[in-house]
mmCIF file as gemmi writes it, N, C-alpha and C atoms, coordinates in Angstrom:
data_model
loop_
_atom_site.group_PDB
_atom_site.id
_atom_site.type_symbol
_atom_site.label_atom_id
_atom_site.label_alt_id
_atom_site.label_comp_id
_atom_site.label_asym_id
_atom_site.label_entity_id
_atom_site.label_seq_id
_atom_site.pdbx_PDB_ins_code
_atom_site.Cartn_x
_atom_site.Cartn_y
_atom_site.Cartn_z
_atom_site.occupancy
_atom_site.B_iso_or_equiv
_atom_site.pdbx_formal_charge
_atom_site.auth_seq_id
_atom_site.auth_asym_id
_atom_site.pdbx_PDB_model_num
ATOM 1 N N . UNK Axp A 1 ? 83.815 -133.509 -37.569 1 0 ? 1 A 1
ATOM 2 C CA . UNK Axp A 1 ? 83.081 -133.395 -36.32 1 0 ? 1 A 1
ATOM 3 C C . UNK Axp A 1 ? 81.768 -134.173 -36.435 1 0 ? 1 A 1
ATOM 4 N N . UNK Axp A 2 ? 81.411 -135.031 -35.291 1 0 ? 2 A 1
ATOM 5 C CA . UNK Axp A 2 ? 80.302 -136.016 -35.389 1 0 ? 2 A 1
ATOM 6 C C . UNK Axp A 2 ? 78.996 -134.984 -34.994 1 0 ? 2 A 1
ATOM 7 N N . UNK Axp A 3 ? 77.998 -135.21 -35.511 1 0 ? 3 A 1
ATOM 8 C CA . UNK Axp A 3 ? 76.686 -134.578 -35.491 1 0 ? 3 A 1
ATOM 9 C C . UNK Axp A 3 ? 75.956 -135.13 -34.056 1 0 ? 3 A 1
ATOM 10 N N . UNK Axp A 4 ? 75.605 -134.415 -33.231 1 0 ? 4 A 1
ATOM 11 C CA . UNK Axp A 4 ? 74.862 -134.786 -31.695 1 0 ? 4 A 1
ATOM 12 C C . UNK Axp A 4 ? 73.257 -135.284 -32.3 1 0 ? 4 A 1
ATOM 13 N N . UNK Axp A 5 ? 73.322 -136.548 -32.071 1 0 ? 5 A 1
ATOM 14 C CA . UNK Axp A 5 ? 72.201 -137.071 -31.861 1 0 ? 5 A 1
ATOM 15 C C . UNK Axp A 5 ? 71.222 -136.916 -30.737 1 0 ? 5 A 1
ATOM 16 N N . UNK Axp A 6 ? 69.859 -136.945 -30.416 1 0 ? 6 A 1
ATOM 17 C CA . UNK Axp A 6 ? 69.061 -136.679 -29.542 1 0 ? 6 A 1
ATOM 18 C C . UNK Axp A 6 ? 68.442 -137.86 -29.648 1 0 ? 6 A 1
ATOM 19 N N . UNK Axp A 7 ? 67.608 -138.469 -28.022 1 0 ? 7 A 1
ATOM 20 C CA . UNK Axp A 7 ? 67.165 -139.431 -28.173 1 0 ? 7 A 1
ATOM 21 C C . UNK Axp A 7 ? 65.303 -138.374 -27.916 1 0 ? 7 A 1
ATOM 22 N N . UNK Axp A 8 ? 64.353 -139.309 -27.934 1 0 ? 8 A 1
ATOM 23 C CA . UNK Axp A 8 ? 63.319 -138.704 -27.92 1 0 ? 8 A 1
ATOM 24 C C . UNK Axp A 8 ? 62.797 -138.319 -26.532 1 0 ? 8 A 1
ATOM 25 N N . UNK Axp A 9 ? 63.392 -138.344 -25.627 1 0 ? 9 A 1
ATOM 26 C CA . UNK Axp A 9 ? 63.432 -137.792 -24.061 1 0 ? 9 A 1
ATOM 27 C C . UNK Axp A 9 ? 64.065 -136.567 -24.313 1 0 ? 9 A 1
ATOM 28 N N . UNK Axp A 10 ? 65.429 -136.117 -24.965 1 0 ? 10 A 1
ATOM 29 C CA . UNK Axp A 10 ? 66.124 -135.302 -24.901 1 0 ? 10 A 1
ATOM 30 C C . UNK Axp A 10 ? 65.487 -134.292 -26.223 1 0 ? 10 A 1
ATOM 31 N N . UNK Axp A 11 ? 64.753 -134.515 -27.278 1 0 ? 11 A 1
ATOM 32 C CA . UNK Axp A 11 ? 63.922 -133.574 -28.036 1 0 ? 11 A 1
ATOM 33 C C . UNK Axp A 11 ? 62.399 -133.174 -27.206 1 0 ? 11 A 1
ATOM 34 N N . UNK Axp A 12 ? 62.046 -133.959 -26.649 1 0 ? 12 A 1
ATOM 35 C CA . UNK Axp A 12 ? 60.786 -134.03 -25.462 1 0 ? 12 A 1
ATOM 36 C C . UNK Axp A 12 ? 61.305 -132.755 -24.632 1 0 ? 12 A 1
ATOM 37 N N . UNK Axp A 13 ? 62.365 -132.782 -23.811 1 0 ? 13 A 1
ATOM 38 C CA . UNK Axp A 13 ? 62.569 -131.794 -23.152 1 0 ? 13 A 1
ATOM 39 C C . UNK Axp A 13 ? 63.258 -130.427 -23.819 1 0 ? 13 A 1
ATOM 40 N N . UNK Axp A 14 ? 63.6 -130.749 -24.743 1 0 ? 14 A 1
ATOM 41 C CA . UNK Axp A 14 ? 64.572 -129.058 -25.514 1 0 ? 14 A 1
ATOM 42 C C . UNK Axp A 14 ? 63.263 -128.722 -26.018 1 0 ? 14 A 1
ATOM 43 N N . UNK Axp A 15 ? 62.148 -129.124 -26.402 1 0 ? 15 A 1
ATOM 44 C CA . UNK Axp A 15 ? 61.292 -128.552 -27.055 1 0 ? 15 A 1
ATOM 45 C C . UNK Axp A 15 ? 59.896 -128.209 -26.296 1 0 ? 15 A 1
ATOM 46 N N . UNK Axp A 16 ? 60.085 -128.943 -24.646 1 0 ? 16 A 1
ATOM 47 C CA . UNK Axp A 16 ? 59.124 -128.431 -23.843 1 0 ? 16 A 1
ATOM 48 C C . UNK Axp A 16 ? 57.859 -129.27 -23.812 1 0 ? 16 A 1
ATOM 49 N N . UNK Axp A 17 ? 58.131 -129.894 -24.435 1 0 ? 17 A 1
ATOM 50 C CA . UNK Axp A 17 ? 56.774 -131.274 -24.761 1 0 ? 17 A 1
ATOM 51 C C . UNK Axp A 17 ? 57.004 -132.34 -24.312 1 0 ? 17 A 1
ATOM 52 N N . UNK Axp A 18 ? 55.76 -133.256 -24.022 1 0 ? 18 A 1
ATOM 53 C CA . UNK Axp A 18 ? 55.502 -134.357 -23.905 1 0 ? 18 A 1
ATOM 54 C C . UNK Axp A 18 ? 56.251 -135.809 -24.723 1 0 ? 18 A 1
ATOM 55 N N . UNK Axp A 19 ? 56.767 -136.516 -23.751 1 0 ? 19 A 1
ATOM 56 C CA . UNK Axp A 19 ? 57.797 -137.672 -25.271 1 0 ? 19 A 1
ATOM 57 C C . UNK Axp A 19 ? 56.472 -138.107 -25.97 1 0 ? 19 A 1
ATOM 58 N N . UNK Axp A 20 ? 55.466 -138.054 -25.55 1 0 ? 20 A 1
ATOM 59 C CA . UNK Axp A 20 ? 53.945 -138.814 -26.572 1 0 ? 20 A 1
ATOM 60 C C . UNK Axp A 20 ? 53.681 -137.588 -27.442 1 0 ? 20 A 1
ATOM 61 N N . UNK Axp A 21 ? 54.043 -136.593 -27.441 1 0 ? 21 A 1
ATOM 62 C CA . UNK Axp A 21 ? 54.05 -135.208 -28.145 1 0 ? 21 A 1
ATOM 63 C C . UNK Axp A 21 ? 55.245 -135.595 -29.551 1 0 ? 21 A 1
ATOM 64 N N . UNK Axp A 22 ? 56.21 -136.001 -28.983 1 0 ? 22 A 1
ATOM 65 C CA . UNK Axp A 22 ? 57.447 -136.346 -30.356 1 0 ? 22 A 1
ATOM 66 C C . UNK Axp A 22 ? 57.009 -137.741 -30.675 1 0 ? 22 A 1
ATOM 67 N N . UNK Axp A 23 ? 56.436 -138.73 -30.551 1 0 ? 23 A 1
ATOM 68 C CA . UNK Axp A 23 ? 56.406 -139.815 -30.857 1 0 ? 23 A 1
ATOM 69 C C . UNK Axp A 23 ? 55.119 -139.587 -32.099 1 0 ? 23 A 1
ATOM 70 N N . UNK Axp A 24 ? 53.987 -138.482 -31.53 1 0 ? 24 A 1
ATOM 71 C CA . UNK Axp A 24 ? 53.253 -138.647 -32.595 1 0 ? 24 A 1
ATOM 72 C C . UNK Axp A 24 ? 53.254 -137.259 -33.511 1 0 ? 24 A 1
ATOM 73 N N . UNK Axp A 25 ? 54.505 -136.971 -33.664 1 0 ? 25 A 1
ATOM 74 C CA . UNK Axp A 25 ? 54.987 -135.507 -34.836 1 0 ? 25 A 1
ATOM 75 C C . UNK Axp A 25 ? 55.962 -137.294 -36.2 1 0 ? 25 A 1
ATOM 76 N N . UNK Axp A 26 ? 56.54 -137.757 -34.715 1 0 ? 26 A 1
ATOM 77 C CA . UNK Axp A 26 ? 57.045 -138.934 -35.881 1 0 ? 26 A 1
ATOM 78 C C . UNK Axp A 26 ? 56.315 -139.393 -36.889 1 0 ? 26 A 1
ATOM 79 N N . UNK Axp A 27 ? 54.949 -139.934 -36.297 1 0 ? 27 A 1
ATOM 80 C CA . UNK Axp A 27 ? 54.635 -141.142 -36.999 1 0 ? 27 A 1
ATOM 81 C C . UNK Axp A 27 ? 52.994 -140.408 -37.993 1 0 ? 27 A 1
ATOM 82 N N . UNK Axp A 28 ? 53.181 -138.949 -37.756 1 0 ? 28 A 1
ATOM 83 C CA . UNK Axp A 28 ? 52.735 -138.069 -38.674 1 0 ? 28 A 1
ATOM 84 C C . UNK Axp A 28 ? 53.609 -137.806 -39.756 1 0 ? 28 A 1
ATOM 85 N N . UNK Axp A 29 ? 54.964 -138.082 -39.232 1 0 ? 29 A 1
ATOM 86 C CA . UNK Axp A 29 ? 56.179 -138.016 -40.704 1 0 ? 29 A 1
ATOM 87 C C . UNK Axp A 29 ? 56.147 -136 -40.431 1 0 ? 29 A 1
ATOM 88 N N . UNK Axp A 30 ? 56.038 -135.591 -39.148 1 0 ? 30 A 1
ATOM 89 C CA . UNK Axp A 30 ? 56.205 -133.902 -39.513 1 0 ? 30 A 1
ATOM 90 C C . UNK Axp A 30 ? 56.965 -133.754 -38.525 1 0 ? 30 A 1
ATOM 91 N N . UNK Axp A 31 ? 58.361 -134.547 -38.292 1 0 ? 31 A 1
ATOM 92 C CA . UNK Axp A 31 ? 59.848 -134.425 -37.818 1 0 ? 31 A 1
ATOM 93 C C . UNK Axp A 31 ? 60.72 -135.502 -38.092 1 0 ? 31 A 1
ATOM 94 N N . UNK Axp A 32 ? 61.669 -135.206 -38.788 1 0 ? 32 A 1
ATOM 95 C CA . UNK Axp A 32 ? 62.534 -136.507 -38.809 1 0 ? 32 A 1
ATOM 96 C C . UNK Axp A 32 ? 62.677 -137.029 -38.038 1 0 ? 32 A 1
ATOM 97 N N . UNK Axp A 33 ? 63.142 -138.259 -38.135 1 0 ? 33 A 1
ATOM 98 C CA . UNK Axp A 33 ? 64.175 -139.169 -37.257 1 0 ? 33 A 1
ATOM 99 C C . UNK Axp A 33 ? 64.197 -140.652 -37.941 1 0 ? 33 A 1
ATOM 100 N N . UNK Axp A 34 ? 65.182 -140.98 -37.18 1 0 ? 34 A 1
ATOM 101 C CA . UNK Axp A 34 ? 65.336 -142.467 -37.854 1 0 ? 34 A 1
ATOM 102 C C . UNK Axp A 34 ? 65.864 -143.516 -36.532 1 0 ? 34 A 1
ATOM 103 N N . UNK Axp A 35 ? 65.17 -144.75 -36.806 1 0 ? 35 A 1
ATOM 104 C CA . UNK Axp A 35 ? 65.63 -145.953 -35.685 1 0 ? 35 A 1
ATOM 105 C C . UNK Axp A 35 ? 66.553 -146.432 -35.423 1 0 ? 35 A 1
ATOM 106 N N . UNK Axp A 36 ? 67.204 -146.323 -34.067 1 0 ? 36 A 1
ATOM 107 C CA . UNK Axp A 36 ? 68.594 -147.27 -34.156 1 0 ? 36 A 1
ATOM 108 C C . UNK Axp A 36 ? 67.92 -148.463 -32.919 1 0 ? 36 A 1
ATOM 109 N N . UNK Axp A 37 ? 67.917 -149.291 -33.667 1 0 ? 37 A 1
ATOM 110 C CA . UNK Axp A 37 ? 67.378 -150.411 -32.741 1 0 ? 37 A 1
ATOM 111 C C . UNK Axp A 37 ? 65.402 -150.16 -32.662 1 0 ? 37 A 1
ATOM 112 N N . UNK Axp A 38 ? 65.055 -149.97 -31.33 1 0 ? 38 A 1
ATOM 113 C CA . UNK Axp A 38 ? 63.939 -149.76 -31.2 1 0 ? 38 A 1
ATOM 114 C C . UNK Axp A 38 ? 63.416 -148.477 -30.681 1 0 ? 38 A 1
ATOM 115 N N . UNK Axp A 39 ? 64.783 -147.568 -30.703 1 0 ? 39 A 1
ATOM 116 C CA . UNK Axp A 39 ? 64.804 -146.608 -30.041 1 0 ? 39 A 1
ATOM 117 C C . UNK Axp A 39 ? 64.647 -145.546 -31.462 1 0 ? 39 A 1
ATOM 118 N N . UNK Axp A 40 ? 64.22 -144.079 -31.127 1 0 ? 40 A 1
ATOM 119 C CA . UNK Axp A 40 ? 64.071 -142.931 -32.423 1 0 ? 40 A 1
ATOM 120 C C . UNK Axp A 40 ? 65.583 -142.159 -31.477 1 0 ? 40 A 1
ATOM 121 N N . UNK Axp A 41 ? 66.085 -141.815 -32.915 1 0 ? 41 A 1
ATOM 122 C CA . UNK Axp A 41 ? 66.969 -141.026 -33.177 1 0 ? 41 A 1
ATOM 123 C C . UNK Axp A 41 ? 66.91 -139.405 -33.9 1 0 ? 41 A 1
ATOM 124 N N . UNK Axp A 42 ? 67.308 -138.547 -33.393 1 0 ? 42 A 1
ATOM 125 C CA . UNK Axp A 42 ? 66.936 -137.383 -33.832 1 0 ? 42 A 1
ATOM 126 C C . UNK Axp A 42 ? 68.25 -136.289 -33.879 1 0 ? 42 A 1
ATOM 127 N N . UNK Axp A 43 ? 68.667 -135.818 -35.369 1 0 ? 43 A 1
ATOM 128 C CA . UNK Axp A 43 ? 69.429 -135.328 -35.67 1 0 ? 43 A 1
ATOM 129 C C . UNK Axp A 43 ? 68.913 -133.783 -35.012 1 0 ? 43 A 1
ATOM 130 N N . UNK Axp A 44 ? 70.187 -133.152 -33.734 1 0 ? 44 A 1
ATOM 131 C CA . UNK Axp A 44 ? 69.667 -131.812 -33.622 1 0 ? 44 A 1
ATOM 132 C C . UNK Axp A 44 ? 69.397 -130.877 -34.41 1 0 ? 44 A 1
ATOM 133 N N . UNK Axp A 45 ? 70.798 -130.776 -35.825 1 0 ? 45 A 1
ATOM 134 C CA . UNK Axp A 45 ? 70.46 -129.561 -36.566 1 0 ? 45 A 1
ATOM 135 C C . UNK Axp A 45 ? 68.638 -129.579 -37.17 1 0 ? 45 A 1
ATOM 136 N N . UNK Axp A 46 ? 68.33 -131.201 -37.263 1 0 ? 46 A 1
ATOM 137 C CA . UNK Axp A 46 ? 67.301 -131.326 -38.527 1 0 ? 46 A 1
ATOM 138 C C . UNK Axp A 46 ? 65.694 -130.869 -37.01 1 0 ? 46 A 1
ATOM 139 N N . UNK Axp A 47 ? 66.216 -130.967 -35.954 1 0 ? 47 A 1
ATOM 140 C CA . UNK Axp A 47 ? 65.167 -130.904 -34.752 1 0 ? 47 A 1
ATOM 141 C C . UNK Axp A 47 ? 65.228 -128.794 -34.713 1 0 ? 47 A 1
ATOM 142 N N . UNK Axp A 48 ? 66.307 -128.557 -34.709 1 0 ? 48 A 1
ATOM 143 C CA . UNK Axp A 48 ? 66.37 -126.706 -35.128 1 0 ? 48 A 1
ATOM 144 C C . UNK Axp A 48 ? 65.63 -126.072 -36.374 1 0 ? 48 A 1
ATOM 145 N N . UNK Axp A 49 ? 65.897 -127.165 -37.406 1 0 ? 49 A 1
ATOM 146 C CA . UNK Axp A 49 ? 65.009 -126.548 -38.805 1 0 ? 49 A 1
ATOM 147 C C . UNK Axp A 49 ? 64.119 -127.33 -38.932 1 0 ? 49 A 1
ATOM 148 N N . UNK Axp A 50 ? 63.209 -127.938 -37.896 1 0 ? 50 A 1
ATOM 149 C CA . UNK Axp A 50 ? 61.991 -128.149 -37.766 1 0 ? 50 A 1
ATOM 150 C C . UNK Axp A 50 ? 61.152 -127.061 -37.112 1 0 ? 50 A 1
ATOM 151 N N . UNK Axp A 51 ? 62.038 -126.607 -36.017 1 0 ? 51 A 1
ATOM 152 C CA . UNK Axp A 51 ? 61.627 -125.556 -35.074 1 0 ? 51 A 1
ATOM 153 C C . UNK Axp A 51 ? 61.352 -124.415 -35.887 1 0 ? 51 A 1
ATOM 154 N N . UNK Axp A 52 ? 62.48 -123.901 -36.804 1 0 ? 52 A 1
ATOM 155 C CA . UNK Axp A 52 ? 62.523 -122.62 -37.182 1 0 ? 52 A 1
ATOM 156 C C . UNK Axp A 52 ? 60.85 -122.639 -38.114 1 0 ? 52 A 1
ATOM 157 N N . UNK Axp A 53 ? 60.988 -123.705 -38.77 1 0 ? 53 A 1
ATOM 158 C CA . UNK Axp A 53 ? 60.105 -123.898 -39.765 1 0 ? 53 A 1
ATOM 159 C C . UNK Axp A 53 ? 58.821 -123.593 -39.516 1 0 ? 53 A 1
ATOM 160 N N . UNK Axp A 54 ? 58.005 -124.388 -38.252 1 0 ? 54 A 1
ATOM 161 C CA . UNK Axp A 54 ? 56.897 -124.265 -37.666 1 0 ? 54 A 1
ATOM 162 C C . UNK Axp A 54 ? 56.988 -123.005 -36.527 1 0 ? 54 A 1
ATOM 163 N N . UNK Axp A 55 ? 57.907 -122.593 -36.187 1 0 ? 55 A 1
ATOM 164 C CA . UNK Axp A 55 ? 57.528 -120.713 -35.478 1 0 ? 55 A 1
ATOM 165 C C . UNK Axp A 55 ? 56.905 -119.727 -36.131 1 0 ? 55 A 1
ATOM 166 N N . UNK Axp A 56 ? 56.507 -119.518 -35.39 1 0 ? 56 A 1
ATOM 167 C CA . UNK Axp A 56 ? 55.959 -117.437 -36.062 1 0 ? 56 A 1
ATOM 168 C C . UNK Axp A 56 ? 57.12 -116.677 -36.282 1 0 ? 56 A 1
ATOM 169 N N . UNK Axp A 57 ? 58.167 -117.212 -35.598 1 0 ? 57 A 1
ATOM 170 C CA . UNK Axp A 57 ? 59.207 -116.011 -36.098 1 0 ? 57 A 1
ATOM 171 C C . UNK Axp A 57 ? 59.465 -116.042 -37.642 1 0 ? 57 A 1
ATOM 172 N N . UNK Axp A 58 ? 59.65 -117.246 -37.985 1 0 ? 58 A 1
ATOM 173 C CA . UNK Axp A 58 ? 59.588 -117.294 -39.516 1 0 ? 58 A 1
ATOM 174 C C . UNK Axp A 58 ? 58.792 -116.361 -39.958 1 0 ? 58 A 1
ATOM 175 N N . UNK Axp A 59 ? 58.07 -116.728 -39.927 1 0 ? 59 A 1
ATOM 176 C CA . UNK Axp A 59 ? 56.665 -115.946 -40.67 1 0 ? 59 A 1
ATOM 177 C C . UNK Axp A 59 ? 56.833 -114.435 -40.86 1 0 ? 59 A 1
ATOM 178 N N . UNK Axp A 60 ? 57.354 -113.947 -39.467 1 0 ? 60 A 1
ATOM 179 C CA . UNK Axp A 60 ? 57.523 -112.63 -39.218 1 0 ? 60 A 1
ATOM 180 C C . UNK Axp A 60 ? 58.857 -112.032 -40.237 1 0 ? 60 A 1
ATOM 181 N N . UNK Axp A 61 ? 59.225 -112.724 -40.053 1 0 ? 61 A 1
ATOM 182 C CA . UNK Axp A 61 ? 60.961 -112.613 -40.571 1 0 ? 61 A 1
ATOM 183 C C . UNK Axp A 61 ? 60.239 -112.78 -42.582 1 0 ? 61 A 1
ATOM 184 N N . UNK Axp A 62 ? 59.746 -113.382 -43.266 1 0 ? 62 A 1
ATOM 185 C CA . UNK Axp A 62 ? 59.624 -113.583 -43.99 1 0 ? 62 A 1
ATOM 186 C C . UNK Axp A 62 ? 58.266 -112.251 -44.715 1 0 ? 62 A 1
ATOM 187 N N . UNK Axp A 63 ? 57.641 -112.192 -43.528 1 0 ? 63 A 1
ATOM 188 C CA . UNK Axp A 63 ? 56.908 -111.323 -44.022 1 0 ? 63 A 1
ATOM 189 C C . UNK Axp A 63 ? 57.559 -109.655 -44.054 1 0 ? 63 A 1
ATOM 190 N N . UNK Axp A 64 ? 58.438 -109.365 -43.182 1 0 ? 64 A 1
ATOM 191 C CA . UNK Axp A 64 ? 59.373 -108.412 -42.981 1 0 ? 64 A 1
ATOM 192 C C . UNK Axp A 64 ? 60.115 -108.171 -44.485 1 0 ? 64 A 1
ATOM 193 N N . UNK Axp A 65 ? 60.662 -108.974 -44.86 1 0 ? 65 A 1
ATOM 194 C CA . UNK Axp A 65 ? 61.331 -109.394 -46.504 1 0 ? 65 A 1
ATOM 195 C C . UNK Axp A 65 ? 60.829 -108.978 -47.66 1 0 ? 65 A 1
ATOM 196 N N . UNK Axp A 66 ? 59 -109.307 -47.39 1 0 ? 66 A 1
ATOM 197 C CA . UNK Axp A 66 ? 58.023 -108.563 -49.269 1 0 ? 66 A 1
ATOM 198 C C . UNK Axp A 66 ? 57.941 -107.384 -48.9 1 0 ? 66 A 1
């Protein structure tokens, strides 16, 4: 099964932000993606365990655990 790619319009909107909001998490290097052409490419699972990563739910969930 092929992995759903996102273009940076389509992570812009699942994540509620601005595309100048994902363009500069890129080029901070604090979300993957990689270029096809001139365009950014964005693996969903790796755009989900970015999410999980930077939530409070983590936190909560982790602090719930010690």
């Amino acid at each position: 099964m092929q992995e759903k790619l996102l273009t940076t319009q389509q992570v812009a909107r699942y994540l509620g932000v601005d595309k100048f909001t994902i363009y500069r998490l890129v080029t901070q290097k604090k979300i993957l993606a990689f270029r096809v052409g001139s365009q950014w490419r964005f693996r969903k699972a790796l755009v989900d365990a970015w999410l999980m990563r930077n939530s409070n739910v983590h936190a909560r969930v982790e602090k719930k655990a010690d």
